[in-house]
N, C-alpha and C positions, 0 to 999 in steps of 0.2 A: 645629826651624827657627823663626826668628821676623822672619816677614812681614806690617807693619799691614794690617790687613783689618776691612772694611765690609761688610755683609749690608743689601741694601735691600730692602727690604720693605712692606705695606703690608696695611689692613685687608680688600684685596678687589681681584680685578683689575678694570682700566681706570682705576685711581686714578693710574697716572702713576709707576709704577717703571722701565718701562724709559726715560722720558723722562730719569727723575733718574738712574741707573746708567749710562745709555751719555754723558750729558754729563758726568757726573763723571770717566767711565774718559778724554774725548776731553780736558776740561780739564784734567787734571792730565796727561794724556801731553803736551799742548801745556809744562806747564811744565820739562818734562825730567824727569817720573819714567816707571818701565817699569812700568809698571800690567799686572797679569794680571787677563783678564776671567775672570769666571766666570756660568753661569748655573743656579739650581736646578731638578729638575724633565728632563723630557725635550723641552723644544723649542728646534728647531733654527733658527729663524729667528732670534731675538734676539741668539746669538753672531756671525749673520754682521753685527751693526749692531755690538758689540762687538768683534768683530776690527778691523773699518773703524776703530773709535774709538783700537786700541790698537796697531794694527801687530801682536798677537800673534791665536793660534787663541784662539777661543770654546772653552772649555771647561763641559761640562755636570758636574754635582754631582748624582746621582739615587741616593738612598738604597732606594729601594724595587729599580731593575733589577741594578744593584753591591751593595746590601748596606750596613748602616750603618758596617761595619768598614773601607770601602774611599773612604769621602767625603775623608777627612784626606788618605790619602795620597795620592790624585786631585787633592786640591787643592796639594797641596808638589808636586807633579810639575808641574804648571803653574806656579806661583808662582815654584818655583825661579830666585833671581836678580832677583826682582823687590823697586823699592820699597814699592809698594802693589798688593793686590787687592781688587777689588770683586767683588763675589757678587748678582746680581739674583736674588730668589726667584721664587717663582711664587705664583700664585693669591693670596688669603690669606692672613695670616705664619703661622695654625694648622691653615691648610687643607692635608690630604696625600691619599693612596691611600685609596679610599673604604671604610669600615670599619674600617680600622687604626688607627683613635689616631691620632697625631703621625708615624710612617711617611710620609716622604716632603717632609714637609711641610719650609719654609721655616725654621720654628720649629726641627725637627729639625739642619738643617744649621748652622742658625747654631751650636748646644749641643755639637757633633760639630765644630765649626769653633772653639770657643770665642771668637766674632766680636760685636764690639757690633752693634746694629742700628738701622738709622734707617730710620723708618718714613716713609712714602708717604702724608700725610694729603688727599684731593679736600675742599678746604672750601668746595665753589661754593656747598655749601646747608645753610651751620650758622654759627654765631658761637664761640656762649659752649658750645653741645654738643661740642664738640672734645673739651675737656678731660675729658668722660666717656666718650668713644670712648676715647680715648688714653689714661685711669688704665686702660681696661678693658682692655687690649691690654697695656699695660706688667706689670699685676699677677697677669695668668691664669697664665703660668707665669714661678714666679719665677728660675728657670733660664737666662729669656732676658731678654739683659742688653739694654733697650730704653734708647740713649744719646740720643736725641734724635727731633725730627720734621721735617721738608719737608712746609711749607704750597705743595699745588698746587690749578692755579683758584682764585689769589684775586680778586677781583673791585674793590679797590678799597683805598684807603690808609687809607681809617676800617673796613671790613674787617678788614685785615691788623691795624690796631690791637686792633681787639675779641676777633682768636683768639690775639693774643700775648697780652694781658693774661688769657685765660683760662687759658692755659699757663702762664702764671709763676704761676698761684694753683696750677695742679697740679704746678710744678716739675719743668716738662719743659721741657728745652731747644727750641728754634726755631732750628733750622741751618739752615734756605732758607725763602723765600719766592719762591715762582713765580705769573708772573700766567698770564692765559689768553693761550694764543697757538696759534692752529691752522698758523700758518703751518710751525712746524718738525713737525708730525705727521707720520708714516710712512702713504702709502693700504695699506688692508687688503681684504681679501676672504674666498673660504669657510674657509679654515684660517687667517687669521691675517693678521699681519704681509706684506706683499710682501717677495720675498726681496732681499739687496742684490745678488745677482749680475743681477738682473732690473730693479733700477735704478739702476746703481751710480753714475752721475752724479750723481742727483739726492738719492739715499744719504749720498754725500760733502756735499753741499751740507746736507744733513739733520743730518748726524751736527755738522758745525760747527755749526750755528745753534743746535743742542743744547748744545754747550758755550759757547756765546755765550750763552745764556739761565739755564743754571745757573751760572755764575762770575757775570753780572751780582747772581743770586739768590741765593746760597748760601754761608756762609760757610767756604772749600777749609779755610783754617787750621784751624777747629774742626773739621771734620770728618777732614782729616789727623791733627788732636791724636789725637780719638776714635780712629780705627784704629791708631794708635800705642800704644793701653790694652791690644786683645788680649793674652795671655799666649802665650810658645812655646808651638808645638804638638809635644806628645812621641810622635812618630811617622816613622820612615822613608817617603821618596819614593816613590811607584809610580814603578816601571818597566817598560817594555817585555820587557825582556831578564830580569830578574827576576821577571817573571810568567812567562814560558813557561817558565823553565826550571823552574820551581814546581810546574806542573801536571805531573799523572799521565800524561799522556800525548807528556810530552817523551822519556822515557825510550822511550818505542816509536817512536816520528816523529823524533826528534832535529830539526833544522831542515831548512828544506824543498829548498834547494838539492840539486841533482843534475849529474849529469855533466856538464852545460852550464852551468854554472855557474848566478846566482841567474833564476828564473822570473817572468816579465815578467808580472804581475797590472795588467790593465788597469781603473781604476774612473771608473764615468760622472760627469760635473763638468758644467759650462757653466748655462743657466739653468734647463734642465728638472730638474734633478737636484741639488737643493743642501742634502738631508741628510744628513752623517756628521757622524761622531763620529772627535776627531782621531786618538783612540787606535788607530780601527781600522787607518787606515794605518801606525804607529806597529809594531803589533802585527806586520803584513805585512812592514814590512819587518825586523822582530826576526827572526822567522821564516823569513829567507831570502829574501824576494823582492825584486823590483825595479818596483815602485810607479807607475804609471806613468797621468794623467789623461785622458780623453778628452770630448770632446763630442756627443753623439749627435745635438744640432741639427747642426753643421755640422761635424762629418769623416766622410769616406765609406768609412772604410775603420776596424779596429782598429789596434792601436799595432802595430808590429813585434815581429813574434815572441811576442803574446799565447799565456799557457796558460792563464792562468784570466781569470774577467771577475766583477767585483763591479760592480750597478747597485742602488742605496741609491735614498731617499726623494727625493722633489718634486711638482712641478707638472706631470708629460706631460698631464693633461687639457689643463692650456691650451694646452700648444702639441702637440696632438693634429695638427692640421692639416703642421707643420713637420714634425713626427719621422718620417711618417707618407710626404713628400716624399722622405725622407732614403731610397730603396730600396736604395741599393747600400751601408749601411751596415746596413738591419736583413736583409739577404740574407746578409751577414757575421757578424752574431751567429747569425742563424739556423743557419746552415752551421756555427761555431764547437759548436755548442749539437746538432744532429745527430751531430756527430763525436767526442760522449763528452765537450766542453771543461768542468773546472769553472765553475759558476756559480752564485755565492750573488745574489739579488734580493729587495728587502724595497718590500716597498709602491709606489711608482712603476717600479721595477723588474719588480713580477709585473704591471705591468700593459704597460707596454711591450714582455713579449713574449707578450703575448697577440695572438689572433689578431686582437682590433678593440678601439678604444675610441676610445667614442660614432661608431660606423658608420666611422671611418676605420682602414684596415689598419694593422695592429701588426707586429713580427717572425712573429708568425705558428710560436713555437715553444709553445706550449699549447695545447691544444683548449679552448680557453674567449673568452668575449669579455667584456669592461666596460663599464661608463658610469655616468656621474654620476646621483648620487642625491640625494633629499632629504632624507634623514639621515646625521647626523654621526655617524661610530664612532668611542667614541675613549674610554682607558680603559687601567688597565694591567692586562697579562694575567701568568698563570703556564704556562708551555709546557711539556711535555716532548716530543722529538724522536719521532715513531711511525713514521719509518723511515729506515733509512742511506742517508746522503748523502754531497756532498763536503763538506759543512760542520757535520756533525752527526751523531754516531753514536746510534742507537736506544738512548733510555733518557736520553739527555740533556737535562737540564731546565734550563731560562735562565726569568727573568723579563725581559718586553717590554713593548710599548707600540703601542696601535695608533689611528690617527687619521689618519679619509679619509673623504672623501664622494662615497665610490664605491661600486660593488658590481663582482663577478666572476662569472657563472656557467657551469659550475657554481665553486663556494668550494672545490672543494679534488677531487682528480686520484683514481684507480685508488691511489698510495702518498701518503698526504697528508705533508707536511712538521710538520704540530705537531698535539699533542693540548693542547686547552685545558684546562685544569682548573680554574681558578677566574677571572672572575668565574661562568663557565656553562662548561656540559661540551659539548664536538664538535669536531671537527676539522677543520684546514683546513690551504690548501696544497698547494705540489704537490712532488712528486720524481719524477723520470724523468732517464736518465741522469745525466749530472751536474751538474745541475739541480737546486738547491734555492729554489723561489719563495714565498713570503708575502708577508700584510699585515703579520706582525709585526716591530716596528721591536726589535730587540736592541742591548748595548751587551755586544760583546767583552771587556772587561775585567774582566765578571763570569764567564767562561768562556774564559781564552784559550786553550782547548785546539781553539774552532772554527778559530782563525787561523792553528794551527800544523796542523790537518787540513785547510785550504785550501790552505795553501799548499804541502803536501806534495802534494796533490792536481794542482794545477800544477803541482810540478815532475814529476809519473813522468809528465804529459801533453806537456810540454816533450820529455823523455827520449826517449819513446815519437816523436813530430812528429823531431826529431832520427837517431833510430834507421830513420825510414820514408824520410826525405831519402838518408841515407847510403845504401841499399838500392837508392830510384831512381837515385841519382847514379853507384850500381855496374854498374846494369842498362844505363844511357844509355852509361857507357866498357867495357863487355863488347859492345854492338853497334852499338858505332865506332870500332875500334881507331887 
């Protein structure tokens, strides 16, 4: 496939990538091109300001949780169809998974992406030093094809003079120049970014003044040239459907539907809850099911006809008080969760059904309680599953990612859900019935045999909820003729 593509990057974070990545992806979708977003790395907040920018899903690129073999065609599965992709890194352009080399790192994706790159240079506090930041960065590996810079915080039009003229002695292009402007900043807090579903007004009004500030600063044309330099990528698309049928464990599971046709998998959405990853619905409903969103701030009931329940990553500490309100909704999970229902929960998920966090009642299905901490966990791990679940058979190994600033205790149940192995050994998590809870954040498309064991999972629980219906509804016309 050959779709122009840009890798933005920069020597460090806070330098002003996602400033320059999501007004690029908003200005050029304004000119009528379909821009796919992409983001390197594992966070999930930055795709939901690139979705906003692009009309399409955030797509993450993580070499270390997928695999370096799986970044390409991760990235053509997204792309597909589009005129341009932009690719926001993370950290560092050299910075990756800590001790691995270039694993993970920005740098990596871009080499695996075969993508120019335009770096993210903060010049609030340097002139004529640019230009030996920038040979040092262009020259460390010469693999990575560094096309040009973005002067962000400049301060001034004899400024801006003095770091161009330092660039053109080192023969690096200058694609933008951005002044300082706090007005289009996103507010942030303990993990980051505020999420867009938690301001999405004000989001919208962000994400323009974003592309209003890089089209004023940034030359689109040279930087469209630039991504128009990439070379095909000689790689087939991921797919959904072509991953499960892949995996070893299609042939025992085959897809998940049962007698009742496809099983209603219900996954938590709204503003406490706005971590996935697009693939894993993707993968859900490859696999048979019928996908189906809920809000656990504000609906009091699950979806109709739920058998399994998937509650991913967010913010429940903050709105501890609201979900907490919500009783005839965590009465319902709770009940769902008593009565054998699948369910996978990763990190704001294992804490919302705990029985407290920070002194306000939770669902109340683990014997454990949480609250906010003063240290930040966060880090990628290597897991292997240490006992069967709905979502993971023992012996199953994913590489994760975990980042919260909470604690649980206790950290992990009678059957814990994962054995850590590297960066430290112990385990954590829970399993009980079918119930599988963590902090650990995974990405299904490195295993999609969890999605096709979920969802197989909900449907013999469908079948079974089905099968018990029909028996009462025999029982009610055998004694009332």
């Amino acid at each position: 496939m050959n779709i122009p593509r840009l890798v933005i990057a920069a020597p460090s974070s806070g330098s002003g990538k996602t400033t320059v990545a999501t007004g690029l992806m908003a200005a050029f979708s304004e000119r009528g091109l379909a821009v796919s977003p992409h983001k390197a790395g594992p966070d999930y907040i930055d795709p939901g300001y690139h979705a906003l920018a692009t009309g399409r899903p955030g797509r993450n690129l993580d070499a270390f949780m997928c695999g370096p073999e799986l970044v390409a065609p991760l990235f053509a599965h997204g792309a597909a169809g589009c005129d341009l992709a932009v690719v926001e890194g993370v950290m560092g352009l050299y910075d990756g998974a800590a001790g691995r080399g270039e694993l993970a790192s920005t740098a990596q994706v871009a080499k695996l992406l075969r993508a120019p790159v335009v770096l993210v240079v903060d010049a609030s506090s340097q002139s004529r030093s640019v230009a030996a930041l920038v040979h040092g960065f262009a020259s460390f590996d010469p693999q990575v094809r560094l096309g040009g810079v973005v002067l962000n915080k400049v301060g001034s039009d004899r400024h801006e003079a003095m770091l161009r003229e330092a660039l053109e002695e080192a023969g690096m292009p200058v694609l933008g120049v951005l002044r300082r402007a706090p007005q289009v900043a996103a507010p942030s807090r303990h993990l980051g970014l505020v999420p867009v579903a938690e301001r999405r007004a004000d989001a919208v009004s962000s994400v323009a003044a974003l592309a209003d500030q890089v089209r004023a600063g940034c030359d689109l044309e040279a930087l469209l040239a630039l991504a128009r330099t990439a070379p095909p990528l000689a790689c087939e698309a991921w797919s959904p459907e072509s991953a499960l049928s892949a995996s070893p464990a299609f042939g025992a599971r085959g897809l998940g539907r049962g007698p009742g046709g496809r099983p209603v998998i219900a996954v938590a959405g709204g503003a406490a809850f706005t971590f996935s990853y697009a693939e894993h619905a993707e993968l859900l409903t490859a696999a048979g099911a019928e996908v189906v969103t809920f809000d656990p701030l504000r609906d009091e009931a699950l979806p109709a006809g739920t058998s399994g329940l998937v509650i991913g990553g967010g913010f429940p500490e903050v709105y501890a008080p609201e979900l907490s309100a919500n009783e005839p909704l965590r009465r319902a999970v709770a009940d769902f969760a008593a009565a054998g229902g699948p369910v996978a929960a990763e990190c704001a998920g294992l804490l919302y059904l705990a029985r407290s966090l920070d002194g306000k009642p939770m669902c109340g299905v683990l014997d454990a309680d949480a609250r906010m901490s003063e240290r930040l966990t966060l880090g990628y791990r290597e897991a292997v599953a240490v006992s069967d679940s709905a979502l993971a058979a023992t012996g199953t190994r994913l590489r994760g990612h975990e980042f919260h600033r909470t604690v649980i205790e206790p950290g992990s149940g009678a059957a814990p859900a994962w054995g850590f192995t590297r960066p430290e050994r112990r385990v954590e998590g829970f399993v009980q019935q079918g119930v599988h809870a963590s902090y650990l954040h995974t990405h299904w498309a490195a295993e999609p045999s969890v999605a096709l064991r979920f969802t197989g999972a909900a449907a013999e629980a469908a079948a079974e909820a089905a099968e018990a219906a029909a028996v009462a509804k025999a029982a009610v016309v055998a004694g009332h003729p």
